[in-house]
ZASETI-138401 format. One record per residue: residue in one letter; residue number from 1; x, y, z of N, C-alpha, C in turn. Coordinates in steps of 0.1 Angstrom, whole numbers, plus 5000, padded with zeros to 4 digits. Example, Ala and Ser with C-alpha at 12.3 -4.5 7.8 and 13.67 -1.06 7.14 Angstrom:
REM ZASETI-138401
+------+-----+------+------+------+-------+-------+-------+------+------+------+
: rest :  nr : n_px : n_py : n_pz : ca_px : ca_py : ca_pz : c_px : c_py : c_pz :
+------+-----+------+------+------+-------+-------+-------+------+------+------+
:    A :   1 : 5132 : 4943 : 5078 :  5123 :  4955 :  5078 : 5132 : 4967 : 5078 :
:    S :   2 : 5128 : 4978 : 5071 :  5137 :  4989 :  5071 : 5129 : 5000 : 5079 :
+------+-----+------+------+------+-------+-------+-------+------+------+------+
This chain:
REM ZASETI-138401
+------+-----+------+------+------+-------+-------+-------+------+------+------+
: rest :  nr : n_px : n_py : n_pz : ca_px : ca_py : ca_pz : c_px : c_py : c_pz :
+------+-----+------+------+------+-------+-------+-------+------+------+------+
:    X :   1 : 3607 : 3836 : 8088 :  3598 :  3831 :  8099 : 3595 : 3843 : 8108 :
:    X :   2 : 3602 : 3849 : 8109 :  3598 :  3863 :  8124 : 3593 : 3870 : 8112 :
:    X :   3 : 3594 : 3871 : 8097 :  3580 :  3884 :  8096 : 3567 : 3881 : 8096 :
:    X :   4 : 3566 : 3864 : 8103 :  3549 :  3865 :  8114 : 3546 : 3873 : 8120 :
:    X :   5 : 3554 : 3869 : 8127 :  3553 :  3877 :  8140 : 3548 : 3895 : 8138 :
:    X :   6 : 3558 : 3899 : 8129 :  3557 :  3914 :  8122 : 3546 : 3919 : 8119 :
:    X :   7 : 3541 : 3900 : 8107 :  3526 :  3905 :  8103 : 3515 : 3907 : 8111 :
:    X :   8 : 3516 : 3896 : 8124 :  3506 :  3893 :  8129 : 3505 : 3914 : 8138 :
:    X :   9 : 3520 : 3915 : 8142 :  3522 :  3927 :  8153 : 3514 : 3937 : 8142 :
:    X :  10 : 3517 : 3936 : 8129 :  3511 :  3952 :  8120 : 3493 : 3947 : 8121 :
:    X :  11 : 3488 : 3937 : 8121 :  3478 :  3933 :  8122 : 3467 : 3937 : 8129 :
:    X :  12 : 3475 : 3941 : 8141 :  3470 :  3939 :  8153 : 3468 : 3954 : 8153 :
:    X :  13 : 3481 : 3959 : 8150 :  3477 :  3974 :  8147 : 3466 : 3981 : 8143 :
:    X :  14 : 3466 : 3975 : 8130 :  3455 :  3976 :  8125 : 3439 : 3975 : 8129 :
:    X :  15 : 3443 : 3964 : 8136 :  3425 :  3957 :  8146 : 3421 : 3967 : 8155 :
:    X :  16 : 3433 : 3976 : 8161 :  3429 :  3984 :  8174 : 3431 : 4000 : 8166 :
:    X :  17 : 3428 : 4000 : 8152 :  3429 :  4013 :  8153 : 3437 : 4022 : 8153 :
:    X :  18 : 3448 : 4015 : 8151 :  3465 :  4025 :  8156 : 3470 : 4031 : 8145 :
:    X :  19 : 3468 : 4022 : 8133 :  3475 :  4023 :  8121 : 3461 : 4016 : 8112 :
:    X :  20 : 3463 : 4027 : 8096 :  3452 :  4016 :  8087 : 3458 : 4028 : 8072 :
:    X :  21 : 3450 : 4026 : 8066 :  3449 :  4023 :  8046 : 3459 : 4040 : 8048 :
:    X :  22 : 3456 : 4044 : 8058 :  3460 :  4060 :  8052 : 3474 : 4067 : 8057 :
:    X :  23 : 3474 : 4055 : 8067 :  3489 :  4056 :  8079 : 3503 : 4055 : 8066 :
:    X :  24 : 3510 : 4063 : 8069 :  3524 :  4063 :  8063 : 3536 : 4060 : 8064 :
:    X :  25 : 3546 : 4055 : 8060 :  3558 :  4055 :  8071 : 3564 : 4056 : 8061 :
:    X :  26 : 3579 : 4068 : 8061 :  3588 :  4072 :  8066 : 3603 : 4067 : 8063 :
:    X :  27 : 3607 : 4062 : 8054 :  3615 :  4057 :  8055 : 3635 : 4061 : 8058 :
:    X :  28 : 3639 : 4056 : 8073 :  3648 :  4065 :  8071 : 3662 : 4054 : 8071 :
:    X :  29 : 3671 : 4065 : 8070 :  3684 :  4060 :  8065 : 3692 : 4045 : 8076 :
:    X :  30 : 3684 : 4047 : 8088 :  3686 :  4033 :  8097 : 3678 : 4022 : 8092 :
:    X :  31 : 3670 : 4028 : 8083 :  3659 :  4015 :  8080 : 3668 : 4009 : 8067 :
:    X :  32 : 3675 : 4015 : 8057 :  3679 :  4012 :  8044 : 3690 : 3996 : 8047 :
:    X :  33 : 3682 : 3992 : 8040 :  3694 :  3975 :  8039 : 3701 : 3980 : 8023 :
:    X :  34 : 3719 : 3974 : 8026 :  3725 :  3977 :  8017 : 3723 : 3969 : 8005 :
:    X :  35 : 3722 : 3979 : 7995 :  3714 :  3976 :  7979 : 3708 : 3975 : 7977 :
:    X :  36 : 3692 : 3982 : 7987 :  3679 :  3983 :  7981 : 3677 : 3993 : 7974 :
:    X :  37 : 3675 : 3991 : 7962 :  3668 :  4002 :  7956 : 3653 : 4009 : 7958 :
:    X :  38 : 3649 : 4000 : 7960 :  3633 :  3997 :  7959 : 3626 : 4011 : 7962 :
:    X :  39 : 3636 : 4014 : 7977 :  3625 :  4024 :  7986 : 3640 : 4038 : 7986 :
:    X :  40 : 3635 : 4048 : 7991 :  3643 :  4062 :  7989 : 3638 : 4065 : 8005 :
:    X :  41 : 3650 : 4067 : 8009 :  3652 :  4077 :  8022 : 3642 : 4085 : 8024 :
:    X :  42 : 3639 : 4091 : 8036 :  3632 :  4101 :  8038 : 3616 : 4101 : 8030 :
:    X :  43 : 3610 : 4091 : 8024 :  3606 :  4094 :  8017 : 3590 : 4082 : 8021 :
:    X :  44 : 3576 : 4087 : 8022 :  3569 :  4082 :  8030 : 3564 : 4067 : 8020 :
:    X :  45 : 3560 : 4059 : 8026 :  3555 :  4048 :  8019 : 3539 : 4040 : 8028 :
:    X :  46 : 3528 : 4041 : 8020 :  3516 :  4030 :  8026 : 3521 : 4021 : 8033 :
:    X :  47 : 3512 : 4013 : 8038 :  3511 :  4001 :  8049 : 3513 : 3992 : 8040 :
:    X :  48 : 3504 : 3990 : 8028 :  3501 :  3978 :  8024 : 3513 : 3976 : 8013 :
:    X :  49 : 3523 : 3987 : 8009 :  3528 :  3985 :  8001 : 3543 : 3977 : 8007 :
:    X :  50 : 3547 : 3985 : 8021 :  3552 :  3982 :  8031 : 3551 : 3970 : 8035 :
:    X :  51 : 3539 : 3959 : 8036 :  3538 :  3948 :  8040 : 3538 : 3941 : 8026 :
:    X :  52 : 3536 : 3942 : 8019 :  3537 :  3933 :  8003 : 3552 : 3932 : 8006 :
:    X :  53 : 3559 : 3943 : 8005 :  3578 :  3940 :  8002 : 3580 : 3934 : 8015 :
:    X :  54 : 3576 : 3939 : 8026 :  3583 :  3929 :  8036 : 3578 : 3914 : 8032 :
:    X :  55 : 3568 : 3905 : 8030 :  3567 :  3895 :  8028 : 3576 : 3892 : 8014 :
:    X :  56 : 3581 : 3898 : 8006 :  3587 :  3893 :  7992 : 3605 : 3895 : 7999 :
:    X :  57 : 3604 : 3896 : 8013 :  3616 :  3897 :  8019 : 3627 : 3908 : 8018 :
:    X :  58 : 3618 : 3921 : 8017 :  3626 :  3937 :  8015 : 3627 : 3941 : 8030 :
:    X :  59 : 3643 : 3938 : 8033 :  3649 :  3945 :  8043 : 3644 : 3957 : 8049 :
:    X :  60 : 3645 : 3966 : 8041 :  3639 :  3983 :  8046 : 3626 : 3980 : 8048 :
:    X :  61 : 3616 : 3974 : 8042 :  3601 :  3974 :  8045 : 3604 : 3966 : 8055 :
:    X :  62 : 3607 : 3959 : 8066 :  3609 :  3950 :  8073 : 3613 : 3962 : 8085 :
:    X :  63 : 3625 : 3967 : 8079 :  3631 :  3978 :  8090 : 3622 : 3991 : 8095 :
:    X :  64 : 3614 : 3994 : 8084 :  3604 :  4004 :  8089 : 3591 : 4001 : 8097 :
:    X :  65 : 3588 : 3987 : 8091 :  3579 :  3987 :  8096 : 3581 : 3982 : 8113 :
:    X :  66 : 3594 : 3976 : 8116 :  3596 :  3976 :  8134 : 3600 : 3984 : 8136 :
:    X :  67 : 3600 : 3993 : 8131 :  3606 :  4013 :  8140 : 3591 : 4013 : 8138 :
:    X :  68 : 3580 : 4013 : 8131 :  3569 :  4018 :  8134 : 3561 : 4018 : 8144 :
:    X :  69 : 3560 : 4000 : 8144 :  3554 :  3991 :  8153 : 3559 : 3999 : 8165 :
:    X :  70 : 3571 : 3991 : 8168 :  3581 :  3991 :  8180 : 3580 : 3975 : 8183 :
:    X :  71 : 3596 : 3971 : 8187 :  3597 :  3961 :  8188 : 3596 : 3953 : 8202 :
:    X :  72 : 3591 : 3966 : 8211 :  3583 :  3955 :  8222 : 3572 : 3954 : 8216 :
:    X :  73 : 3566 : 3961 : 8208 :  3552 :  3957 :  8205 : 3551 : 3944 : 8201 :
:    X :  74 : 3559 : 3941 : 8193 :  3558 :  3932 :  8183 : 3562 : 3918 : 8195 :
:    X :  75 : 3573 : 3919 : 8207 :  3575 :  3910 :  8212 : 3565 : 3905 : 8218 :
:    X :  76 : 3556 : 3916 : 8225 :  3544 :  3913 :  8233 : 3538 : 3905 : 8226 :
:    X :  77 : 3535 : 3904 : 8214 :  3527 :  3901 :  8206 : 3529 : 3882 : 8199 :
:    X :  78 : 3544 : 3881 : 8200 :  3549 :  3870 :  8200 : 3545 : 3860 : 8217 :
:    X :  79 : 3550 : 3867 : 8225 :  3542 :  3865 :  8239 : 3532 : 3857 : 8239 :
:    X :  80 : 3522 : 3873 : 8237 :  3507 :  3862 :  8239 : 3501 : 3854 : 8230 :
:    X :  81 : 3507 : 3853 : 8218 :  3509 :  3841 :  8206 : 3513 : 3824 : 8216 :
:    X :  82 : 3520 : 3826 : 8225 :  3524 :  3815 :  8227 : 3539 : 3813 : 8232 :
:    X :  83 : 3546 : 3822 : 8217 :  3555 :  3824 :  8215 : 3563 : 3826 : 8228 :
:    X :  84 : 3569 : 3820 : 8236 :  3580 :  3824 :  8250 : 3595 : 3820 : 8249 :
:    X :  85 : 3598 : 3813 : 8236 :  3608 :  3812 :  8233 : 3618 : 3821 : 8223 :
:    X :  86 : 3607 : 3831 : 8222 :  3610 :  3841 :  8209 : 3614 : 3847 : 8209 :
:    X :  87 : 3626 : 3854 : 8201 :  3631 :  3868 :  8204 : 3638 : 3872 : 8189 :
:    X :  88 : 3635 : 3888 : 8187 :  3634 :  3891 :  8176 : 3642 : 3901 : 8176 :
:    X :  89 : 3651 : 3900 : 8161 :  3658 :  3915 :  8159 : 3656 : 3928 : 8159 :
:    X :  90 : 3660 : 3940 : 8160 :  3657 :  3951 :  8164 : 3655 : 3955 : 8149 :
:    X :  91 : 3664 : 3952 : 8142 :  3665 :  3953 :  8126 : 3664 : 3937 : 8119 :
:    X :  92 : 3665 : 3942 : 8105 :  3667 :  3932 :  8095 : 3676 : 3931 : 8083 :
:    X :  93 : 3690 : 3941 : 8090 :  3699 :  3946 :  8082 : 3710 : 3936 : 8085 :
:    X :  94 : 3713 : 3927 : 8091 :  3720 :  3916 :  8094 : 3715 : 3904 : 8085 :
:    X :  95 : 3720 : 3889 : 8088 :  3718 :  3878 :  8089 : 3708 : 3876 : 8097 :
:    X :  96 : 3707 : 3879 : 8112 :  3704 :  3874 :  8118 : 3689 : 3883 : 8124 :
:    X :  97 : 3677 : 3874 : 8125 :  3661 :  3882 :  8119 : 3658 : 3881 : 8135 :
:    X :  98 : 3667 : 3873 : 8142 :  3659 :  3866 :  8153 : 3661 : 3850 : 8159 :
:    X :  99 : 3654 : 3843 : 8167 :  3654 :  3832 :  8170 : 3636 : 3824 : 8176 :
:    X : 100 : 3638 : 3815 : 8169 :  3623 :  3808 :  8174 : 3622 : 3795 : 8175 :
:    X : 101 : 3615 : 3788 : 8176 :  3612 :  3775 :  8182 : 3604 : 3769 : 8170 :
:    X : 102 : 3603 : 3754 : 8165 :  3594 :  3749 :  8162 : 3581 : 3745 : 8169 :
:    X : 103 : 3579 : 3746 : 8184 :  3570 :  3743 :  8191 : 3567 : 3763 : 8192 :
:    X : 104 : 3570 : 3771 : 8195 :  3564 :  3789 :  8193 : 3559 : 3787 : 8180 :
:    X : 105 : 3564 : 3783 : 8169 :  3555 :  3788 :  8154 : 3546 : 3779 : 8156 :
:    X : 106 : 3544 : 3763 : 8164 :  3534 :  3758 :  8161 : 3522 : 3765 : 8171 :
:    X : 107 : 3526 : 3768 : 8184 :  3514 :  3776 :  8192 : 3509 : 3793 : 8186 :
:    X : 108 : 3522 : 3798 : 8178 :  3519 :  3812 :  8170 : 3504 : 3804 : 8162 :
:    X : 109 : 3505 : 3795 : 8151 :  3495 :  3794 :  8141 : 3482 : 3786 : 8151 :
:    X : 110 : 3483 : 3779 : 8158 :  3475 :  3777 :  8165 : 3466 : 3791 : 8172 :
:    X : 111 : 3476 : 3799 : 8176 :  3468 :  3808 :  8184 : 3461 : 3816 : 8173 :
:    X : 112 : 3468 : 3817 : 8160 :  3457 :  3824 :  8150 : 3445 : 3818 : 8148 :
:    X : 113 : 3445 : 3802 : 8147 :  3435 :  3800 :  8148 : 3420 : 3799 : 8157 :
:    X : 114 : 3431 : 3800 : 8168 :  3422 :  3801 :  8182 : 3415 : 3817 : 8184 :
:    X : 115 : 3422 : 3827 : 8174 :  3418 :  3840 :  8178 : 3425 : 3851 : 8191 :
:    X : 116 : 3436 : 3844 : 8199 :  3442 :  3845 :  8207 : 3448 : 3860 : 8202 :
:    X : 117 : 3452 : 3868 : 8195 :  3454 :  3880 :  8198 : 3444 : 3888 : 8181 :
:    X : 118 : 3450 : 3879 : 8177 :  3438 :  3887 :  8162 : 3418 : 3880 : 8163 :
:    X : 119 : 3414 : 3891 : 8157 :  3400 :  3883 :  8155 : 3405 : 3876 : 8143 :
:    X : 120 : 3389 : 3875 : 8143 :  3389 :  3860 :  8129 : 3390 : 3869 : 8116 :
:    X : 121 : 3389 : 3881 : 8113 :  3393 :  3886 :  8103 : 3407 : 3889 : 8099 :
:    X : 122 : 3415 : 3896 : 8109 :  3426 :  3897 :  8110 : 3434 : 3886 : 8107 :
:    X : 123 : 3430 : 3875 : 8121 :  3435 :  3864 :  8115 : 3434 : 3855 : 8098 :
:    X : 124 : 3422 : 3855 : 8091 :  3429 :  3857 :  8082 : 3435 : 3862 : 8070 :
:    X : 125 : 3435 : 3872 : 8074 :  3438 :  3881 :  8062 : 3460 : 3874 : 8068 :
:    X : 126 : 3463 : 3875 : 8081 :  3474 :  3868 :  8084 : 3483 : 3852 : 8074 :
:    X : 127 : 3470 : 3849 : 8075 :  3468 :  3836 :  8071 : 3466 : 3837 : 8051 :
:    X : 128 : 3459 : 3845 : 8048 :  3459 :  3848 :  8034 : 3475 : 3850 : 8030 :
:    X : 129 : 3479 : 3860 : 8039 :  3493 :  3869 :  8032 : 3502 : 3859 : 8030 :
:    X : 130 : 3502 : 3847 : 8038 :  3514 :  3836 :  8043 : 3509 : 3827 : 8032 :
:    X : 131 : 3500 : 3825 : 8025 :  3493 :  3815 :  8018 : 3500 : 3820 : 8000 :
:    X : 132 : 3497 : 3835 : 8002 :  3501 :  3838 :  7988 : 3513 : 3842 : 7987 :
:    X : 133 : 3523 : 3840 : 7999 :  3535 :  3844 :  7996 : 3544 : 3834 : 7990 :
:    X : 134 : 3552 : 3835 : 7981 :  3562 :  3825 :  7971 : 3572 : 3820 : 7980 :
:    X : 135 : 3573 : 3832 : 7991 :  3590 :  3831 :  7996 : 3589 : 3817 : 8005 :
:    X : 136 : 3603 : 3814 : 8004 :  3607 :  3799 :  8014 : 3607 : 3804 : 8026 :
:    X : 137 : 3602 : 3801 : 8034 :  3607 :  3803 :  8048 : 3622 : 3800 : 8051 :
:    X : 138 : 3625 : 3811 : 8057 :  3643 :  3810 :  8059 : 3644 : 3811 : 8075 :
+------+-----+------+------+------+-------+-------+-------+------+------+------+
């Protein structure tokens, strides 16, 4: 459930120009969750490939991508979602991702639909990613 919030925060990134197709990140040894293979230290990785594994629930892609962001960014962004009950891990190398509300996820999707921090493209490309993702919400 908080890599909404992640997607919506990389999203947004994206909308204002901060980060896009060509932005890299970096992957470092605070970002590695124990047992991933997937990804290699030091070693730079796309956005999109970054946000595919974080939605299939890859720790490190989750971890880099909030050292990227930054995780006021991402809170602000929970904020003006609605979200005031929200609060999110610094990492994703724990159990524990965060805490949220069923009344914040319902004003987060609402506010996507309302356009409240993403446009309507962003929004749904947000809305696509959550659509085609397999994983259970945990």
């Amino acid at each position: 459930v908080m890599k909404l919030f992640l997607l919506i925060a990389l999203y947004e990134q994206e909308q204002k120009g901060k980060m896009g197709s060509k932005t890299a990140v970096k992957i470092k040894k605070a970002d590695k969750a124990k047992g991933d293979g997937m990804f290699q230290v030091n070693m730079a990785y796309g956005l999109a490939y970054l946000r595919e594994a974080m939605l299939k629930n890859n720790k490190t892609a989750s971890n880099a991508l909030i050292r990227k962001i930054g995780i006021k960014n991402i809170e602000s962004v929970a904020k003006r979602m609605g979200a005031d009950q929200t609060t999110i891990a610094k990492n994703f190398n724990g159990d524990n991702y965060g805490k949220t509300t069923a009344n914040d996820l319902a004003k987060t999707m609402i506010g996507l639909y309302q356009g409240r921090v993403l446009n309507r493209q962003y929004a749904s490309r947000v809305l696509s990613a959550l659509a085609k993702s397999k994983e259970r919400i945990k």
